[in-house]
KOLBA-203986 format. One line per field, with one value per residue (C-alpha): residue number from 1; x, y, z. Coordinates in Angstrom, 1 decimal. Layout:
N
nr: c(NUM	...)
east: c(X	...)
north: c(Y	...)
up: c(Z	...)
end
This chain:
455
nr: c(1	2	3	4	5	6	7	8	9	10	11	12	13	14	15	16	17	18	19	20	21	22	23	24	25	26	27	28	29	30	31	32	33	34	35	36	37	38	39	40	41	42	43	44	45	46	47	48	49	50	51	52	53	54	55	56	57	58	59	60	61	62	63	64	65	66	67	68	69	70	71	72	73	74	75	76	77	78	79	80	81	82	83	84	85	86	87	88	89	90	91	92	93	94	95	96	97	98	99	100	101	102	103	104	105	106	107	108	109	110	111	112	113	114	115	116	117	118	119	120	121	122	123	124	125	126	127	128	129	130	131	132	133	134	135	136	137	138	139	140	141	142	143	144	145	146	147	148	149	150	151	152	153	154	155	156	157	158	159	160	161	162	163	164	165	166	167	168	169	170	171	172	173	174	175	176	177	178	179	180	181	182	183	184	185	186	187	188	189	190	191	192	193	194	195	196	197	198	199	200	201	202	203	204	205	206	207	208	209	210	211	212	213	214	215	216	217	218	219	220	221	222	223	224	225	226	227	228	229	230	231	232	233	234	235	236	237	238	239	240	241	242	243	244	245	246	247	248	249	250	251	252	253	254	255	256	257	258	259	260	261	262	263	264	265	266	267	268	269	270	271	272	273	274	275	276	277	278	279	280	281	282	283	284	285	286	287	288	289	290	291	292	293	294	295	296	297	298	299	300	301	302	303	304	305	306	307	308	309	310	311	312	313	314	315	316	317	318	319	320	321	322	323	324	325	326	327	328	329	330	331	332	333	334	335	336	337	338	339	340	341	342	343	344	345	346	347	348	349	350	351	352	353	354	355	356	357	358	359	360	361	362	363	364	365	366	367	368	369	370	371	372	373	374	375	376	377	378	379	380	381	382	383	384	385	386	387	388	389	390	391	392	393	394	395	396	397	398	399	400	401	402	403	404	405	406	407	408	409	410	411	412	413	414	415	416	417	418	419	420	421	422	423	424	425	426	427	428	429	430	431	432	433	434	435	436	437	438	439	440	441	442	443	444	445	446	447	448	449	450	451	452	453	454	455)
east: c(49.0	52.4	54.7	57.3	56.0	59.3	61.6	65.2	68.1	69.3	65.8	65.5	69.3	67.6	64.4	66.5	68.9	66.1	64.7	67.7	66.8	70.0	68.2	66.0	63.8	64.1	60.8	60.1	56.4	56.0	52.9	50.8	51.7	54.3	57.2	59.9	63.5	66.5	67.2	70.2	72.6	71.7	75.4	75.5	71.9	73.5	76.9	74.6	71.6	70.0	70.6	70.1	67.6	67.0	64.3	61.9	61.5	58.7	57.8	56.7	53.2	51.8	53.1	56.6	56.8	58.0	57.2	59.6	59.4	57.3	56.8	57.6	61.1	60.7	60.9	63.1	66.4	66.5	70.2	68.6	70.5	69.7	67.6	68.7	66.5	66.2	64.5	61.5	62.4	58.9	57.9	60.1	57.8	58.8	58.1	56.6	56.2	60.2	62.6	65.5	64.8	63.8	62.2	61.1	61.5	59.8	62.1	61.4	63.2	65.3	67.5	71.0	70.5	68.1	65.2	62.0	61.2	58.1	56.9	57.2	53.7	54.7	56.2	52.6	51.0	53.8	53.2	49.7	49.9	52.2	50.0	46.9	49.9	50.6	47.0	47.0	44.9	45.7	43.7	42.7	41.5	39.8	40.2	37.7	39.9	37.8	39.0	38.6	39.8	39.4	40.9	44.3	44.3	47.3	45.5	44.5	42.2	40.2	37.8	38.3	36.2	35.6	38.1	37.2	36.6	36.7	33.5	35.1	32.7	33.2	31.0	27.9	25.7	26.1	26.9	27.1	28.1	27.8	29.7	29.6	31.0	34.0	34.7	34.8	38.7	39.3	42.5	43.9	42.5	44.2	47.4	46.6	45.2	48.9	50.7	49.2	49.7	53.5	53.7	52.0	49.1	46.2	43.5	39.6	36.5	36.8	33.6	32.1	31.1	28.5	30.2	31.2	34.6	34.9	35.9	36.3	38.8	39.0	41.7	41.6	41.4	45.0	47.1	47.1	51.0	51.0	47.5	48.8	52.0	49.6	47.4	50.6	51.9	48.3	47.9	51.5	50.3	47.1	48.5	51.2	49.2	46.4	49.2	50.2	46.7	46.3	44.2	45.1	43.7	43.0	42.1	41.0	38.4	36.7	37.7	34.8	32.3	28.4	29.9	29.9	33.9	35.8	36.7	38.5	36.1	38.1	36.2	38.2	37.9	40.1	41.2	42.8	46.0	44.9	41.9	41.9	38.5	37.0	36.5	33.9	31.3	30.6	30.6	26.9	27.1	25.7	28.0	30.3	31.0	34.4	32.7	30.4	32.9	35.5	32.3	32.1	35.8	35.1	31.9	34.2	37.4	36.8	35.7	39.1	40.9	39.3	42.3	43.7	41.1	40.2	43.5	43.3	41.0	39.3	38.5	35.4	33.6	33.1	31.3	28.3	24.7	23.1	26.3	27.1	29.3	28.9	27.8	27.9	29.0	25.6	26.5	23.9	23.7	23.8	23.0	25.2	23.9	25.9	29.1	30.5	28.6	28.4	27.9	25.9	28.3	28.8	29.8	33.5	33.3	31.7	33.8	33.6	33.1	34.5	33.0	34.3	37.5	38.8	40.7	43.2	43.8	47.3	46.7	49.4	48.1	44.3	44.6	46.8	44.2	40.9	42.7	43.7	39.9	38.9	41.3	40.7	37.0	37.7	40.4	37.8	35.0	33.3	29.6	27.8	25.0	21.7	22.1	20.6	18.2	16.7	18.6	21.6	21.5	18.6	21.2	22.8	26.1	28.8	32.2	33.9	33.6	37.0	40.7	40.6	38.4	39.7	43.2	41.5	39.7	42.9	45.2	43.6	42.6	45.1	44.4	44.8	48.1	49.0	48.2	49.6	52.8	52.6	56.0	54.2	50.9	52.9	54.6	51.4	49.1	52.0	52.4	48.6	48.5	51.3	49.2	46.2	47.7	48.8	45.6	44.1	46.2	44.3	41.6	38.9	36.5	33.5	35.2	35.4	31.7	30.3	31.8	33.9	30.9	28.3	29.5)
north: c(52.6	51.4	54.8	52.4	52.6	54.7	53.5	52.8	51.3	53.9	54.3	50.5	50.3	53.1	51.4	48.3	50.2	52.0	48.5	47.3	44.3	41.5	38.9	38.8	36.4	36.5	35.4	34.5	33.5	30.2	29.0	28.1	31.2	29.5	31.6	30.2	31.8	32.4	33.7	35.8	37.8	41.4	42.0	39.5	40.7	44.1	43.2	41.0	42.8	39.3	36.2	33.0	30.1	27.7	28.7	25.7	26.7	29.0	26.5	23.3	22.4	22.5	18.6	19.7	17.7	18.7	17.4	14.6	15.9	17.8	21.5	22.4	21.9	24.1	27.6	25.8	24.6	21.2	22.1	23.4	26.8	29.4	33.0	36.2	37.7	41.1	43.1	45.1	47.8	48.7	45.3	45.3	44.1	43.4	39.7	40.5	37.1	36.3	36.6	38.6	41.7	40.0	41.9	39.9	41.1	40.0	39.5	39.6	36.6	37.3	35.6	35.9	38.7	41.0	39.6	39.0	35.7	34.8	32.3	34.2	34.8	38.6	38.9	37.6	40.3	42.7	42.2	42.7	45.9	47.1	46.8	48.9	51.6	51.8	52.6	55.3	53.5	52.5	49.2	49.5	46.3	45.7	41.7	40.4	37.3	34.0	31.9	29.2	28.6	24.9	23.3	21.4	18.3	16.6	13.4	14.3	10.9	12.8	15.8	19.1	20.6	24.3	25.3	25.9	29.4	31.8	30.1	26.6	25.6	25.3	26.3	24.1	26.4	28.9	32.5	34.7	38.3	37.3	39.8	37.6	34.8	36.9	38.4	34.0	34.6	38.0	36.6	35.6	38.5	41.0	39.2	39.2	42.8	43.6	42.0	43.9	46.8	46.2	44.7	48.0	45.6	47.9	45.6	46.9	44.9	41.3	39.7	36.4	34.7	31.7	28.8	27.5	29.0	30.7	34.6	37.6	40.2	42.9	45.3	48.8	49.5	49.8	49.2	45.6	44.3	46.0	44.5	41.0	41.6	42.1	38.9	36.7	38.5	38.1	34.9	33.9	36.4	34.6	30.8	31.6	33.8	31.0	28.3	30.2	30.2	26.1	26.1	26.1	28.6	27.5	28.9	25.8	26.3	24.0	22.7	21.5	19.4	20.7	24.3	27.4	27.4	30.0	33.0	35.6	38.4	40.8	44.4	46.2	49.4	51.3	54.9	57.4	58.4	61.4	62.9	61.0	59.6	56.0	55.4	53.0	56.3	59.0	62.6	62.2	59.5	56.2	53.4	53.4	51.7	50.3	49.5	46.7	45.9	44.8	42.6	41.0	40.3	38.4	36.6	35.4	34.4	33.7	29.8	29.4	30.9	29.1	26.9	30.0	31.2	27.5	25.7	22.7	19.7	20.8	24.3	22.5	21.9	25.0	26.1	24.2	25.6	27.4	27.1	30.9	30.6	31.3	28.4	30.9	33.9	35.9	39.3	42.1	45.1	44.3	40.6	38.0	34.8	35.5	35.5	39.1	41.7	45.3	46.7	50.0	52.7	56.3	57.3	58.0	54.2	52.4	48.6	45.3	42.5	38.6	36.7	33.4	33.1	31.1	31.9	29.1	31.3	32.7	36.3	37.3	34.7	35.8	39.0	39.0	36.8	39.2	42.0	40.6	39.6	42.8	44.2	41.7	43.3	46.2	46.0	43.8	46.1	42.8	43.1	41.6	39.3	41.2	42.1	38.7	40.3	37.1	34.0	32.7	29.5	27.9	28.9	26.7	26.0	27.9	27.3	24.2	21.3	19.8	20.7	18.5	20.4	24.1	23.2	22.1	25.4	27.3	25.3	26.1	30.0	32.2	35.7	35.0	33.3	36.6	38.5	36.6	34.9	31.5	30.6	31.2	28.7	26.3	26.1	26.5	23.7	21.4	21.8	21.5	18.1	16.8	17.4	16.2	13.0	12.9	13.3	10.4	8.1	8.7	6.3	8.7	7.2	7.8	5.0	2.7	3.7	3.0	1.3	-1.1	-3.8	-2.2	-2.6)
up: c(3.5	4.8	6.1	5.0	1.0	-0.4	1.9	0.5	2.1	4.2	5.8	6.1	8.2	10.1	10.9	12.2	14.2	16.1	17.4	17.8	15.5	15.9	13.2	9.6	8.5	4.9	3.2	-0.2	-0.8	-2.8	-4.7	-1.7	0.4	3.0	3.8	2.2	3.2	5.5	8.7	8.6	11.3	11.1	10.2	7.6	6.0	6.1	4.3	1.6	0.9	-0.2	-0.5	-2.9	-3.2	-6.0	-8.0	-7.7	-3.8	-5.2	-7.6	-5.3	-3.9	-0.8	-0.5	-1.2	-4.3	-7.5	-11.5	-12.6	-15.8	-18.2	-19.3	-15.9	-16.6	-19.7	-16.9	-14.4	-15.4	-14.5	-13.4	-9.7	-10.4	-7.9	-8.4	-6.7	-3.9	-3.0	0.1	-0.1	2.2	1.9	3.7	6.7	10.0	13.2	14.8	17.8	18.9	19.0	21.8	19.9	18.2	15.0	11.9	8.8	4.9	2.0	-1.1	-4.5	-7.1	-9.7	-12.1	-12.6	-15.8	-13.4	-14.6	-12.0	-11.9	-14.1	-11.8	-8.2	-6.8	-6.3	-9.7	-11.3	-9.1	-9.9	-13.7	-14.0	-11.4	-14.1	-17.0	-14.9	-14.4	-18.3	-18.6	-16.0	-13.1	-10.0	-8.8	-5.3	-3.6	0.2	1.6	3.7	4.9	6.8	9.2	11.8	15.1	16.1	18.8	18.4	16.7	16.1	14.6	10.8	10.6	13.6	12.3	13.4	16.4	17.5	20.1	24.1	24.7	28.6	29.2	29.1	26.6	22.6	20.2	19.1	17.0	14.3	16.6	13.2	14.2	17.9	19.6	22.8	20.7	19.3	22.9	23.9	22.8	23.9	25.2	21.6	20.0	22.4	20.9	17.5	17.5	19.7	17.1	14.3	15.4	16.0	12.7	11.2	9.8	8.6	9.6	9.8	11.6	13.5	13.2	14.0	10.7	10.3	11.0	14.9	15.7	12.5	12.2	9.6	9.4	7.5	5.7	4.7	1.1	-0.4	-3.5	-4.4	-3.6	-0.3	0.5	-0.5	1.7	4.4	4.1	3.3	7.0	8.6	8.1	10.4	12.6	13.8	13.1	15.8	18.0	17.9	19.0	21.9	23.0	22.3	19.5	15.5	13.0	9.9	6.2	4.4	2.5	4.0	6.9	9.4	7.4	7.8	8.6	6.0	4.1	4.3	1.7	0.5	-1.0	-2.9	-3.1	-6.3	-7.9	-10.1	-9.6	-12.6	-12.1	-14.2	-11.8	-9.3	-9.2	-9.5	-12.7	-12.5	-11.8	-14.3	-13.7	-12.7	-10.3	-12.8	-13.3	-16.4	-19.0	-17.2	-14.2	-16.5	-18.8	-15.4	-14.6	-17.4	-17.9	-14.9	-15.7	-19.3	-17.3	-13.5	-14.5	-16.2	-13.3	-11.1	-10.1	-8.7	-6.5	-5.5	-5.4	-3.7	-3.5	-0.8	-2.1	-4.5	-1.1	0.1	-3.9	-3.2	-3.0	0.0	1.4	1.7	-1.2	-4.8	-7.3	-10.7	-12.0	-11.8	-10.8	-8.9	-6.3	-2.8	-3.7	-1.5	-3.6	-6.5	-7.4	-8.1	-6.1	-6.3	-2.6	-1.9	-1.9	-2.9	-6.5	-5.7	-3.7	-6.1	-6.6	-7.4	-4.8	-6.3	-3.9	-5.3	-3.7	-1.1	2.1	1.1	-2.0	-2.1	-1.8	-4.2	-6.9	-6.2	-6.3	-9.9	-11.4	-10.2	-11.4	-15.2	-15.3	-14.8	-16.9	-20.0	-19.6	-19.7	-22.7	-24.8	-23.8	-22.4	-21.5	-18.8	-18.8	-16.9	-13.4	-11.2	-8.7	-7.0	-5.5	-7.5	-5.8	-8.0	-11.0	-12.8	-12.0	-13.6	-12.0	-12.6	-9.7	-9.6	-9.4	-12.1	-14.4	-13.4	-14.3	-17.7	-18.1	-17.1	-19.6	-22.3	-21.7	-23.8	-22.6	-19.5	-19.7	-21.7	-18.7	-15.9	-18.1	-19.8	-17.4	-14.3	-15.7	-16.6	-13.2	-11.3	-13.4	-13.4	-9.9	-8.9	-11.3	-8.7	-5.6	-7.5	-7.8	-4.6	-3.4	-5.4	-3.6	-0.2	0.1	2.3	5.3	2.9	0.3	3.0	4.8	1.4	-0.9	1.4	1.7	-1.0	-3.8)
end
């Protein structure tokens, strides 16, 4: 947990005058989880205390593209007119990769009556947190973010490759949990680990995961917003650090084709304001009622939120069988083949593993939608189907297999447009059916391998 949780003002002026800090990057995640913003002169960020962007900047798709028309323009003004952001003391971070003193803020969107806006990924999150306070529980939530390193490529028509490592070789097999594999960039990871720790990031473990060039990390267990702030920071941290070492990193979901994707497993649990404890154990140490009900508000509503863990095209590769990704929505104990797990742990650790999302998720985004899942369980006192105790993979599939299809499934589900704000799904589906189409206008080498002279 950030030092920095409570801070106001006063503190924050503080904080910046210690590091001497002559610039602010003023960030504003959008939709995709790019940092949208301004940089500002300390003296002008100080006079201000925000600044103002129009409100479609955290409405656009990962293309940059916006709706022509539509519902979209039924929660943005089609006028452009601007929102009002404001600093998160709580979020202030150094950049320990700039030249100047520079510190970096996250903001929060509002409109011109005060009002957060609906549509902002950290106002969906915001929301739902604030729903799990009125019922006296604080959600606690533990990422296990993927990721590959692959070696720069400036060509997109050329596929990606693992990176050269110390040795002067890349990778060419699968080096899961290979410490000598991990220790192959020592000198990247001594920068990203260096510029965690300046940026107060409270990450765990490094691992080496399946696939050639791809890698884990892990983040302590925290409340949900500050745990998304970290991801959305993480994820510059190691892009830049992995430039300065000539090499890209990467969290599409499925970049390297033949190679395990890449995910974002959200362990969750909820604790009681009241006592304290997890409340998905009893007294005596058995699982309660909450903790089955949370699992099956996820079995009923992870296929219609699908488009939110797996937003792009390329997200539907990575949910394919024996593939070290989930294909259903089978749950079971210390059972990596489904889709929500429950890990061996202690009563007062018990929690909730969603296994289905992917690292191109915005964490903000994916972490609201797990949460309201659970949530709608428990509310609806939702039972779960029977624990899965043997391989999920010869299942049946149970999660949609297109962007196409989730945004279909997520249209049309109420509850959880009650949960997360009918504004903010009509923004996101309407932007997700722009870069949808934009991606059926690519014509990919397997059309032309195929089809060109087949058919």
């Amino acid at each position: 947990m950030s030092n920095k949780q409570h801070f106001n003002f006063a503190e924050l002026e503080q904080w910046l005058n210690e590091r001497r800090v002559t610039e602010i990057e003023c960030l504003v995640p959008d939709l995709t989880g790019v940092a949208r913003g301004k940089i500002l002169p300390r003296q002008k960020f100080t006079e201000d205390r925000g600044m103002r962007l129009p409100e479609a900047i955290v409405g656009m798709g990962v293309t940059g593209e916006f709706p022509e028309e539509g519902p979209y323009y039924d929660v943005i003004n089609p006028t452009d007119r601007d929102m009002h952001l404001r600093p998160d003391p709580s979020t202030v971070r150094i950049v320990p990769w700039a030249t100047d003193p520079t510190a970096q803020v996250i903001h929060d969107c509002y409109d011109r009556d005060g009002n957060l806006i609906p549509f902002a990924p950290r106002s969906v999150l915001r929301r739902v947190c604030d729903l799990f306070d009125a019922e006296g529980w604080d959600p606690v939530v533990a990422p296990e973010l993927e990721f590959y390193l692959v070696a720069r490529n400036t060509d997109p028509d050329m596929p990606l490759k693992p990176p050269i490592g110390r040795s002067g070789r890349s990778e060419t097999s699968r080096q899961a949990y290979s410490i000598d594999a991990v220790n192959e960039f020592d000198p990247l990871f001594e920068d990203v680990y260096d510029y965690c720790e300046k940026m107060e990031l409270n990450v765990d473990t490094l691992i080496h995961e399946i696939g050639a060039g791809q890698m884990e990390i892990n983040f302590f267990h925290a409340h949900p917003l500050g745990l998304a702030d970290e991801v959305f920071f993480f994820k510059r941290t190691v892009r830049e650090a992995a430039l300065r070492h000539d090499m890209y990193a990467t969290f599409m979901a499925k970049p390297i084709a033949g190679e395990p994707g890449s995910a974002m497993h959200i362990h969750q649990s909820l604790v009681s304001k009241a006592t304290g404890k997890n409340i998905f154990s009893k007294p005596d140490g058995t699982a309660s009622d909450e903790f089955y009900w949370y699992i099956g508000g996820l079995q009923k509503y992870i296929p219609a939120a699908m488009a939110l863990f797996a937003p792009y095209v390329n997200s539907y590769r990575r949910l394919s069988r024996f593939t070290a990704a989930p294909i259903n929505i089978q749950w079971g104990t210390d059972n990596r083949t489904v889709g929500i797990r429950s890990p061996v742990a202690s009563p007062a650790a018990r929690r909730i593993e969603n296994r289905v999302i992917g690292a191109d998720a915005n964490p903000y985004v994916a972490l609201a939608a797990t949460l309201a899942c659970g949530y709608l369980g428990i509310k609806n006192k939702i039972q779960p189907s029977p624990e899965c105790k043997g391989d999920a993979y010869l299942g049946d599939y149970q999660l949609p297999r297109s962007l196409g299809e989730a945004l279909n499934l997520l249209r049309s589900e109420k509850d959880l447009a009650d949960v997360l704000g009918q504004d903010f799904i009509t923004v996101y589906t309407e932007v997700k059916e722009i870069e949808h189409a934009e991606f059926m206008k690519v014509i990919s080498p397997w059309e032309r391998e195929h089809l060109l002279l087949h058919v």
